[in-house]
C-alpha positions as CSV (number, residue, x, y, z in Angstrom):
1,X,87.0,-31.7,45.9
2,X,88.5,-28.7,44.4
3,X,87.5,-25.4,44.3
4,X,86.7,-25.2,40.5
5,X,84.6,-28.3,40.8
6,X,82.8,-27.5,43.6
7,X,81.8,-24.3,41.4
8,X,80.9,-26.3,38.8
9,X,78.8,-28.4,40.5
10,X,77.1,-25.6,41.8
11,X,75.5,-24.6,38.7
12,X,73.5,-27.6,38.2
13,X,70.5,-29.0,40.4
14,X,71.3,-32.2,41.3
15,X,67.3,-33.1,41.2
16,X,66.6,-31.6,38.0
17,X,66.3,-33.0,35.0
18,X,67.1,-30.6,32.0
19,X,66.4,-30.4,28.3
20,X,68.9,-31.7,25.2
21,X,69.5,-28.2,25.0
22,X,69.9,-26.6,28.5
23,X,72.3,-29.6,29.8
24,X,74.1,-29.0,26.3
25,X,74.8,-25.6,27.3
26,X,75.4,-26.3,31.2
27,X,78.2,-29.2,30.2
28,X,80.1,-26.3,27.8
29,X,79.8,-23.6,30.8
30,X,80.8,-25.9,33.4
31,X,84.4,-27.4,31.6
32,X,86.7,-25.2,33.0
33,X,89.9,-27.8,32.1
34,X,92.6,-26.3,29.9
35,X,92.2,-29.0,27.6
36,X,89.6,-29.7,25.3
37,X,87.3,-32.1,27.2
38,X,85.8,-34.6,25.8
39,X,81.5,-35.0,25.9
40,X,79.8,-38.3,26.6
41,X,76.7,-39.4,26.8
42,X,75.9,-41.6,29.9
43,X,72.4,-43.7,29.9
44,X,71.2,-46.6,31.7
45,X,68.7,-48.8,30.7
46,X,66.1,-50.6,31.8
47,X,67.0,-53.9,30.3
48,X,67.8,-57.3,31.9
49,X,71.1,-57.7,31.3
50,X,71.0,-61.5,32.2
51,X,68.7,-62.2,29.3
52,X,70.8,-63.0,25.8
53,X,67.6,-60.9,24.0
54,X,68.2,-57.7,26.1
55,X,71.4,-57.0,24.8
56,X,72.0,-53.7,23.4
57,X,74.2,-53.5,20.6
58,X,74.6,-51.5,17.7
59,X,76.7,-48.9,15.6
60,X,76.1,-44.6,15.3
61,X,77.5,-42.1,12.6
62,X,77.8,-39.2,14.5
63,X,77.0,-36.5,12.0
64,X,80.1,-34.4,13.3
65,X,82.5,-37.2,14.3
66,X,83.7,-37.7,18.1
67,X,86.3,-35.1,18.0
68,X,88.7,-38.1,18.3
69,X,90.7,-39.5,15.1
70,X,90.7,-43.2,14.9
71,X,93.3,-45.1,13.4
72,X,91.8,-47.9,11.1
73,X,93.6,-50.9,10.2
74,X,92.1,-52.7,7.2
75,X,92.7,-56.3,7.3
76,X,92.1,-57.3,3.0
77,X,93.9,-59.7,0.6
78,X,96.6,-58.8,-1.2
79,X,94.7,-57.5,-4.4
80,X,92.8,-55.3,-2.0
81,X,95.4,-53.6,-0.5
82,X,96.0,-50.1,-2.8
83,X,92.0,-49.9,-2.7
84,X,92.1,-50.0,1.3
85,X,95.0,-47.2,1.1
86,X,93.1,-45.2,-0.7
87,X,89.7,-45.4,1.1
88,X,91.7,-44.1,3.6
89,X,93.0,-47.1,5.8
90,X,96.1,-45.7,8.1
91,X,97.1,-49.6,8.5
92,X,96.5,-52.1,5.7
93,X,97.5,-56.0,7.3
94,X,97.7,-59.2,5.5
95,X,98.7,-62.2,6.7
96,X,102.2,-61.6,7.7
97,X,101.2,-58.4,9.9
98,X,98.6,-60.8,11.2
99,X,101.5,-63.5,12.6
100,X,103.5,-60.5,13.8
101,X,100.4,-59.1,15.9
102,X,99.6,-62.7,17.2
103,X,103.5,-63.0,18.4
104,X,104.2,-59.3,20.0
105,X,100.4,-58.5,20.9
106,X,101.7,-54.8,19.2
107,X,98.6,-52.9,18.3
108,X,98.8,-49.2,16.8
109,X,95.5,-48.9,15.5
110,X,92.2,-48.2,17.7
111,X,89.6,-50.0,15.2
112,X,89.7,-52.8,12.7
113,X,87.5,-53.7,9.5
114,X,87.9,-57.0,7.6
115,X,86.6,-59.0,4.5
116,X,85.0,-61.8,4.9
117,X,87.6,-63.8,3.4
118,X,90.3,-62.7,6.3
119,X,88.3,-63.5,9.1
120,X,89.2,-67.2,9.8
121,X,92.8,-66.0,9.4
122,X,92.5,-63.5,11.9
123,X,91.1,-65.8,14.4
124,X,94.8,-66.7,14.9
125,X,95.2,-63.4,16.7
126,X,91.6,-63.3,18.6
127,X,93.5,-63.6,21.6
128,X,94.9,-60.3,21.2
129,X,92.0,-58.8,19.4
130,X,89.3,-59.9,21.3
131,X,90.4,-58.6,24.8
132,X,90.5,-54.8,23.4
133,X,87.2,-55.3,21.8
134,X,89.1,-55.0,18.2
135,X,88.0,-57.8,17.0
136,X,86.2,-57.4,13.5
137,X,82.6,-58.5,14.0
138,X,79.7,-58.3,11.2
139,X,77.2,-56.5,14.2
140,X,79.2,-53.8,14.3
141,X,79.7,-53.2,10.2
142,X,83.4,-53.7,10.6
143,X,83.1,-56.9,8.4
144,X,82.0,-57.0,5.0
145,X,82.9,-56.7,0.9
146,X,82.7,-53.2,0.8
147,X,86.0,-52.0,2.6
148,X,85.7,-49.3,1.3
149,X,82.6,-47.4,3.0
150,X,83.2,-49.1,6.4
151,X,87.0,-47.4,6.2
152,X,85.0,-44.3,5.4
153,X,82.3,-44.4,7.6
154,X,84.8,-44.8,10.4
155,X,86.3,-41.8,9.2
156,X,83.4,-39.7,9.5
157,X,83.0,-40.6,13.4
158,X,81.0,-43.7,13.0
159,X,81.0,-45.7,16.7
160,X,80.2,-48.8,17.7
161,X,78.6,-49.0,21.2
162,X,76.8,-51.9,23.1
163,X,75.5,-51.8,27.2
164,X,77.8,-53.0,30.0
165,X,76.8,-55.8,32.9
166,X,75.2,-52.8,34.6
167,X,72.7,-52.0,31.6
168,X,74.7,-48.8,30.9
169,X,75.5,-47.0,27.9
170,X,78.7,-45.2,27.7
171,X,79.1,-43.0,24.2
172,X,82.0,-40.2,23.6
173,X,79.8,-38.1,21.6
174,X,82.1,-34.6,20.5
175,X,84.3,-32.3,22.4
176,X,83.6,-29.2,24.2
177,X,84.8,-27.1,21.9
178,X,81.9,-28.0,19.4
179,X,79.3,-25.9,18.9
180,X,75.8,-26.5,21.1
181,X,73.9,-27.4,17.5
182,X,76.9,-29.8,16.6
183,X,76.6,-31.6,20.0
184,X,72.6,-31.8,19.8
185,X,73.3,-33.1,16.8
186,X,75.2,-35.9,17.7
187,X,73.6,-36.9,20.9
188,X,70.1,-36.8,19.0
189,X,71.7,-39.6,16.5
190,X,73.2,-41.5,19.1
191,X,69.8,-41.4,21.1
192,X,68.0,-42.6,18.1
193,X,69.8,-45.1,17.0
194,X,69.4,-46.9,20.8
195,X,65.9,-46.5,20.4
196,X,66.1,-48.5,16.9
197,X,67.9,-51.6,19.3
198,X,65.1,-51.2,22.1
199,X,64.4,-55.0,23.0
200,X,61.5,-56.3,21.9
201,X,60.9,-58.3,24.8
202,X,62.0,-55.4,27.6
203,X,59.2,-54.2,29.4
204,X,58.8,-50.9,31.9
205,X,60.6,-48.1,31.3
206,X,63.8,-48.0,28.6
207,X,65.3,-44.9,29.4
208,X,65.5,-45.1,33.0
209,X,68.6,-42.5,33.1
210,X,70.3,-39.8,31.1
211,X,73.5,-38.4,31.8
212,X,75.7,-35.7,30.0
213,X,79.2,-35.1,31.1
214,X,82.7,-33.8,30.0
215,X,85.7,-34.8,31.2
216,X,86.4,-34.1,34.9
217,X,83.1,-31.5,34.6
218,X,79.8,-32.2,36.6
219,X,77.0,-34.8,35.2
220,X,73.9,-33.0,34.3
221,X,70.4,-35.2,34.1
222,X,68.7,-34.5,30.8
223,X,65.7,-35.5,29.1
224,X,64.5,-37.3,25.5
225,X,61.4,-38.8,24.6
226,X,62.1,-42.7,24.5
């Protein structure tokens, strides 16, 4: 381990589990990269991720955005194509673009929103889609009539997140570079929009860990009321 690391480890207690606030704080101290690191939220839950009505799945606008600009490709009919532009779509795909990206696999865009009306053409290219977890899909808002405020909402650092096979929850939620109120901010939305998808049926304890992190910077344990 490197010198720098092993300094900023040093300034957190392994055992202790901090505030929003004081981990917050500790994650911005302890990035000492040249870059702008990113922040993400790490939580595991005490769900059974073997049971179909434990999964955790849902969508977060992050009140100021990831840090990260997405590139949104708007899959609409023809007639909706200037109104996708203009909502702010960096891609806008029919279905020529859609036989192209089923025949080269070629994706430039890191998130997708549909109408309803395109989705059983873009099942063509679920192949390629569904792998990268770009697949339009109404759970996660990215399908729907109103192009319009999904393209936007995406914009604005909406985010789409869902637990693993491990019952983990991994969200980018800002850069260091934000301020400690922006980051608060953002990891009190994200936190309360997982306890909105708490599993009915769970029992025991749903937060069982909480984790913030930047990039290549030392984990610190923190603490919100489930």
């Amino acid at each position: 381990m490197s010198k720098r690391m092993n300094e900023a480890n040093a300034q957190v207690e392994a055992i202790r589990v901090y505030s929003l606030t004081e981990a917050v704080e500790l994650v911005k101290k302890t990035s000492t990269v040249k870059f702008d690191a990113s922040v993400e939220v790490h939580v595991r839950l005490g769900i059974n991720t073997k049971k179909g009505d434990q999964q955790v799945r849902s969508t977060v606008v992050l009140p100021h955005g990831t840090g990260k600009t997405k590139r949104v490709a708007a899959f609409v009919a023809p007639n909706d194509e200037e109104a996708a532009k203009a909502a702010g779509a960096d891609l806008v795909l029919g279905e020529e673009e859609i036989k192209t990206l089923k025949t080269t696999g070629k994706i430039d865009f890191d998130v997708a929103v549909a109408t309803p009306e395109m989705m059983p053409k873009i099942a063509v290219a679920a192949r390629v889609l569904g792998p990268r977890g770009l697949m339009p899909n109404p759970k996660t808002d990215t399908v729907g009539k109103d192009f319009a405020k999904m393209i936007g909402d995406l914009k604005k650092g909406k985010a789409a997140f869902k637990n693993d096979d491990t019952a983990n929850v991994h969200q980018l939620v800002g850069k260091v570079s934000f301020s400690e109120e922006q980051l608060v901010e953002n990891i009190t939305a994200f936190m309360d929009a997982l306890k909105k998808v708490k599993p009915a049926t769970m029992k025991g304890v749903y937060f069982k860990s909480l984790t913030l992190t930047s990039a290549m910077g030392p984990g610190v344990k923190f603490s919100v009321d489930a």
